[in-house]
N, C-alpha and C positions, 0 to 999 in steps of 0.2 A: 393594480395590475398594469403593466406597460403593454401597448398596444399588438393587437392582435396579428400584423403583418404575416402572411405566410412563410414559410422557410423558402430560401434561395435553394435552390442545386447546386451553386455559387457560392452561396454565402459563409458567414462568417462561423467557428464553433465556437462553442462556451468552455471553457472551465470552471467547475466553483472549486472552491481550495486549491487557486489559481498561487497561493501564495507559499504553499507547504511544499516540503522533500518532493512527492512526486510530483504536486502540482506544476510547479516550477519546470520539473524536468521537460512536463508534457506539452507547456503549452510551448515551451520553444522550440521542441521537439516539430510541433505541428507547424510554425511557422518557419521552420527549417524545410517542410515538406512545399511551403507555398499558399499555406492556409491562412487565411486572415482569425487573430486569436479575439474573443471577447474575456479576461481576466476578471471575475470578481473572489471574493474573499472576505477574511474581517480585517486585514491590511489594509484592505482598496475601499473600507468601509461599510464592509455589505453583512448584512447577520441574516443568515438562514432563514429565519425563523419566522422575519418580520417583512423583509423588501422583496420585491417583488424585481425576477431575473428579468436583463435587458433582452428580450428572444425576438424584436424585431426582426427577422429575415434570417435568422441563425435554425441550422439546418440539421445540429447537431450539439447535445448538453454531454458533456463529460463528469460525471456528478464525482468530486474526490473530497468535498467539504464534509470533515465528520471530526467527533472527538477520537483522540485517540490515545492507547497507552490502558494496558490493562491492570495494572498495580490501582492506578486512579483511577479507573471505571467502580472498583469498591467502592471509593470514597462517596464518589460524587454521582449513584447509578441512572439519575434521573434526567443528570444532564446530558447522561450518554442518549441516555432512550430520545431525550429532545432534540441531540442534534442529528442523530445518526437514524433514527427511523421516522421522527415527526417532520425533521428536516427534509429527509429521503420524498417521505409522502407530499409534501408540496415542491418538490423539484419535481415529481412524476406527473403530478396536475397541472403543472403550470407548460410542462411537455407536451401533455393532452389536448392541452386548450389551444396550443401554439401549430401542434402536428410536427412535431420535429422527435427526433427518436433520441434516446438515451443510454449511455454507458455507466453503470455502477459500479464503483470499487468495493469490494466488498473485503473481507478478510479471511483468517481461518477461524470457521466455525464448527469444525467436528467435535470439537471433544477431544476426551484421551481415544485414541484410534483402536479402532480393531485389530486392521491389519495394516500394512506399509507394504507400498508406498499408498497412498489415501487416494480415492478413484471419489469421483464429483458423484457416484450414486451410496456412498457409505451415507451412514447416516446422520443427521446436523445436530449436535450436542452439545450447543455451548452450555461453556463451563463458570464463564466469568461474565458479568456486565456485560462492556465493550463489546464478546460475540455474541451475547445476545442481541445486542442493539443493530450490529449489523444482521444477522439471520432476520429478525424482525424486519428490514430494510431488503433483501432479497427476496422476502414473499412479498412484501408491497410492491416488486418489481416483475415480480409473476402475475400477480394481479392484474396488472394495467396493460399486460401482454397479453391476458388471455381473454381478459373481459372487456378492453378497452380497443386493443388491438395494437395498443401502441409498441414499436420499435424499442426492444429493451434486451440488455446484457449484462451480465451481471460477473465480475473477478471474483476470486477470492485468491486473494494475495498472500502469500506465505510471509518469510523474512524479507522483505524489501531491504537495500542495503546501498550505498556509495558514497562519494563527495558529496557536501552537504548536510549531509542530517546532523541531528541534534545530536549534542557529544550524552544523552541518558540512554539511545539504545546501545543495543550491548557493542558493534563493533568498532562503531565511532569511539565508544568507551575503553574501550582496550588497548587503541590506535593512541589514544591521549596519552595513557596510563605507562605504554613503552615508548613514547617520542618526548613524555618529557623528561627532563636532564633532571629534575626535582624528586621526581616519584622515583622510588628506591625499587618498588614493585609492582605485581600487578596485580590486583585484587578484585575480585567480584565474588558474586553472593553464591554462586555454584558452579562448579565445574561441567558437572554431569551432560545436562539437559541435551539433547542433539537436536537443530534446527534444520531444516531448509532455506539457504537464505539462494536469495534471487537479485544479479545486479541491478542499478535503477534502468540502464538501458537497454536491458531485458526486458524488465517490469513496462516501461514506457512502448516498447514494439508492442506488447502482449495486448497492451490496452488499443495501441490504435488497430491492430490487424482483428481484434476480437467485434470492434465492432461495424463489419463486417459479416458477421454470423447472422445466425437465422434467430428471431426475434425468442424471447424464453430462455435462450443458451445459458447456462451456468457455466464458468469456466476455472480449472485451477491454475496460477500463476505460480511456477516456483524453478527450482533448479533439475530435480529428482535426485539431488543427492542432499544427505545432511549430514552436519559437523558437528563435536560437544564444542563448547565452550569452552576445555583446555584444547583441542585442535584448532580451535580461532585462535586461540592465544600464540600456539607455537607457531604455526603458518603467518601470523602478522609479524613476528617477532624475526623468522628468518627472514621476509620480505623485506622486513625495515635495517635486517642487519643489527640490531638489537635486541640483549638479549640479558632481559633480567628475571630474577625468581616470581612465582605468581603462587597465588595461594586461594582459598575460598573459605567465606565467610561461614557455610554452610548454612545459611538463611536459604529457604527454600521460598518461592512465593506462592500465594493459597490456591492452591487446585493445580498443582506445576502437569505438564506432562514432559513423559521421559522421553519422545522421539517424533518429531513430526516430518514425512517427507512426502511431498507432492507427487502423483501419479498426474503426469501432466501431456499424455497422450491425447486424451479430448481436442483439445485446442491445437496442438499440431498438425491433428486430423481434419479439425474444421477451417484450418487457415492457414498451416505449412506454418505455424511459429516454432522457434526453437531456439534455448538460450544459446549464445555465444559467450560470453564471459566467465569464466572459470573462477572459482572461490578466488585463488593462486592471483591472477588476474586481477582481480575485484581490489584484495587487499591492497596490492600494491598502489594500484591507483586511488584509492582512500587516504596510504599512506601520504603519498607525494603531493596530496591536498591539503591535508593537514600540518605539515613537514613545519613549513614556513611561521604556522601558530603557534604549535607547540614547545617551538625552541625560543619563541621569542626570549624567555626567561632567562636565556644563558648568558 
């Protein structure tokens, strides 16, 4: 354990998965605001699981280090449950011991939905690994709020989306698939599915204004609208000014749901947040980030 120091008023905040899509966004996000950032990660060399967070005088953990990606939460379930709830559980104790309060990313974990748009009291149904391992990870968050006292918040983040991310989620993948000069088409596994997706500096306000809230809060992060997967296609495709055939694989993946959209009232209510970024929006600027990669080829 690194030493006991009390948190600053002052002082410094944490990220873990300081290194990943939102991590990145947030911690420069925060020292954009003025904040002195502490960065760890498995980039910066830090494993969850085993070292022990620098919380000397740091006043506030942003906890975003987790596995992610639900195709491979199948594969590998155990890894998920180690990083994302065992990890979760000693980021919360090491909060504890320190007196410094915590924000949680969580995910979406309802399940195929009731109803829509999805309100933070339906009820938590995960379907695959990965939300299991987060839901698991938001009661250990309830726990330490209610029994421990400690300062704790918890997201669940819908489609997170922008510059940056890895070209396997779906929009950076489509972004590729019409910007380069090589691909004849655009191809992905289904058309169908409708998402919420939510810009990243959406996603990044949501996070610093939430925690703020009163300790226990569960919160949903997202747009309150969703798109299929051929409406991503076309809306990128006019954005970028190109425009070729696209088709689908019709591989479905195990336990698909057909529509998820955020009810994301709560959080507005308890903090005045509210996206600004329009899908329309979003794309283009994806686009014009990727623009310069994807043509290298020509």
């Amino acid at each position: 354990m690194p030493g006991m120091g009390k948190p600053d008023e002052n002082g410094p905040v944490l990220v873990t998965g300081a290194s990943g899509f939102i991590g990145r966004a947030l911690a420069a996000r925060l020292e954009q605001t003025g904040q002195s950032v502490v960065r760890v990660s498995r980039a910066h060399g830090f494993d969850i699981l085993r070292d022990g967070l620098p919380l000397d005088g740091v006043r506030h953990v942003f906890h975003l280090a987790a596995r992610t990606g639900v195709a491979e939460s199948w594969d590998e379930p155990v890894a998920y449950f180690d990083a994302n709830a065992l990890g979760t559980a000693r980021v919360l104790e090491q909060c504890r011991r320190h007196g410094c309060g915590m924000t949680f990313l969580s995910a979406y974990v309802y399940g195929p939905p009731q109803r829509l748009p999805i309100a933070e009291t339906e009820p938590v149904e995960p379907n695959n690994p990965y939300a299991l391992s987060k839901s698991i990870g938001e009661q250990l968050c309830a726990f330490y709020s209610r029994f421990y006292g400690l300062p704790v918040v918890a997201l669940r983040a819908f489609n997170v989306y922008g510059p940056g991310q890895r070209d396997d989620f779906l929009i950076p993948l489509i972004v590729k698939q019409i910007l380069d000069p090589l691909q004849s088409e655009v191809v992905v596994m289904d058309l169908r599915p409708r998402r919420d997706y939510v810009y990243i500096s959406d996603a990044v306000e949501a996070i610093l204004l939430a925690s703020r809230a009163a300790s226990g809060s569960v919160f949903n992060v997202g747009s309150g609208a969703a798109y299929s997967v051929q409406e991503i296609i076309e809306r990128a495709s006019a954005a970028a000014g190109i425009f070729k055939p696209y088709r689908a694989l019709n591989e479905r993946r195990r336990n698909e749901i057909e529509a998820t959209v955020a009810d994301i009232r709560a959080l507005s209510e308890a903090v005045g947040w509210r996206p600004e970024v329009t899908i329309d929006q979003g794309l283009v600027r994806v686009i014009e980030s990727m623009r310069g990669t994807c043509q290298k080829s020509t």
